[in-house]
C-alpha atoms as a printed R data frame, in Angstrom:
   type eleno elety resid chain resno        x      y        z
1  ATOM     1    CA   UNK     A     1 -156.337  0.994  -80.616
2  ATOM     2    CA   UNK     A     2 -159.199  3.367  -80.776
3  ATOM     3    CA   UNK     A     3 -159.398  5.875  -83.620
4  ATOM     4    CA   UNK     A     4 -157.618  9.213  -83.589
5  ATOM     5    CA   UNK     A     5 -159.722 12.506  -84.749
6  ATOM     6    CA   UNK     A     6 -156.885 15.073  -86.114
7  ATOM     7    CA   UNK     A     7 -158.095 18.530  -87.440
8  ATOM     8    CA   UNK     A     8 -156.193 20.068  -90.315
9  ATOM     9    CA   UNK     A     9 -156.199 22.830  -92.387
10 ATOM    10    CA   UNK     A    10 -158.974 23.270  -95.481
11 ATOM    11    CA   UNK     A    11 -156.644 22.834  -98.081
12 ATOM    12    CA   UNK     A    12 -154.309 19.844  -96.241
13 ATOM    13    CA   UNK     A    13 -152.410 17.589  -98.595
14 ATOM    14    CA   UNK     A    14 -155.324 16.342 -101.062
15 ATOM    15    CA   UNK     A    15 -153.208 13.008 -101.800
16 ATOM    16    CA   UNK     A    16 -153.756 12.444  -97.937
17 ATOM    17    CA   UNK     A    17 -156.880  9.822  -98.901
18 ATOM    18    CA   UNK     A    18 -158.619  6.937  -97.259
19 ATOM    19    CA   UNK     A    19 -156.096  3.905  -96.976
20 ATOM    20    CA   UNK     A    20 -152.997  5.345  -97.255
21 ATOM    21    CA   UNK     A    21 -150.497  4.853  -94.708
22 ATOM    22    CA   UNK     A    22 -148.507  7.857  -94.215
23 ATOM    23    CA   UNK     A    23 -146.185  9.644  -91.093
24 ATOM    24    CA   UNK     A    24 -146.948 13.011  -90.542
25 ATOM    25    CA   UNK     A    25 -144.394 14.440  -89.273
26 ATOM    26    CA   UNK     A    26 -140.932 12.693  -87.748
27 ATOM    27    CA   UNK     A    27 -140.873 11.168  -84.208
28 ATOM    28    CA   UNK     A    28 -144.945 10.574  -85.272
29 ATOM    29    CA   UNK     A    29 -145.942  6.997  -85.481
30 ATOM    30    CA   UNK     A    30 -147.137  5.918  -89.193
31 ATOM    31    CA   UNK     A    31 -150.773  6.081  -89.296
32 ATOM    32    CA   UNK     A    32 -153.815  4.744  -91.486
33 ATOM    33    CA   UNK     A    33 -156.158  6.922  -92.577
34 ATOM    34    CA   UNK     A    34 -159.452  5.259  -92.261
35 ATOM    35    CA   UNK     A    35 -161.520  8.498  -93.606
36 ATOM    36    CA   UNK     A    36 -161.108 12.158  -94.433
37 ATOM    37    CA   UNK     A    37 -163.745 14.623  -94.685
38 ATOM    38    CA   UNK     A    38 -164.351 18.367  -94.923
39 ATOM    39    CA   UNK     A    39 -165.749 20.118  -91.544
40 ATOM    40    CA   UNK     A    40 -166.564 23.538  -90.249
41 ATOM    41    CA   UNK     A    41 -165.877 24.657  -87.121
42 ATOM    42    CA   UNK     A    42 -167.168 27.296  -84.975
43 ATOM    43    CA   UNK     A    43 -164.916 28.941  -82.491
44 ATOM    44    CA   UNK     A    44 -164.019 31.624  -80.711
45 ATOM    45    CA   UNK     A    45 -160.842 33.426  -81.203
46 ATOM    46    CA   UNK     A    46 -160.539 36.319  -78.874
47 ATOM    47    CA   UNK     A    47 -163.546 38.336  -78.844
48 ATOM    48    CA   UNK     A    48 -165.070 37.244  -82.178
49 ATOM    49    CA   UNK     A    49 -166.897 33.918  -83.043
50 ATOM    50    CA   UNK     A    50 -165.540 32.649  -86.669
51 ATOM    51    CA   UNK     A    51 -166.502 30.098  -88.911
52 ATOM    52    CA   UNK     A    52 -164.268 28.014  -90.969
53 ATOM    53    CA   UNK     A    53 -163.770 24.522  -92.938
54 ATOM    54    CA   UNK     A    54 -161.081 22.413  -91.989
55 ATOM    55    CA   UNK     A    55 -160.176 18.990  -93.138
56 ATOM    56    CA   UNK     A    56 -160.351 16.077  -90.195
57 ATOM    57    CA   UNK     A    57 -158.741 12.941  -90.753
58 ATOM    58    CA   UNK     A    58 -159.552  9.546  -89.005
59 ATOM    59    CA   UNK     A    59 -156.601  8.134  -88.025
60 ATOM    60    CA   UNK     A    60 -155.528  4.707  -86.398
61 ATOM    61    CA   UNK     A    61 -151.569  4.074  -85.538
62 ATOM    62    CA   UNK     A    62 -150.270  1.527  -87.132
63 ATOM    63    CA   UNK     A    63 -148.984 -1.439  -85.167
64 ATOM    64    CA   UNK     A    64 -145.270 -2.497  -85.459
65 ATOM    65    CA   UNK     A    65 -146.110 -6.462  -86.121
66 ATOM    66    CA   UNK     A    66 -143.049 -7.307  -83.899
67 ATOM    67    CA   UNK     A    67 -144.470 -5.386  -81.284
């Protein structure tokens, strides 16, 4: 399974850390979080450019062993 790349807010849950396995939110799949860093992002939200930090997280889903 190839890695997933999921944007979150700047301050997202700080005990969201490398190695933990955790499921976001229900009817998600439990993922491992191979690495979490800060970013900024430029965009473009109607007529203005902004700039602002976000946290990504490097996911990968976790495999049900039966599966």
């Amino acid at each position: 399974m190839e890695e997933i790349v999921w944007i979150r807010p700047a301050d997202y849950d700080p005990d969201v850390i490398a190695g933990l396995v955790f499921q976001p939110e229900p009817g998600l799949p439990a993922f491992e979080v191979m690495d979490r860093c800060r970013v900024v992002m430029m965009f473009k939200a109607g007529s203005a450019w902004e700039i602002r930090p976000f946290t990504q997280l490097t996911l990968k889903i976790v495999e049900d062993p039966a599966g």
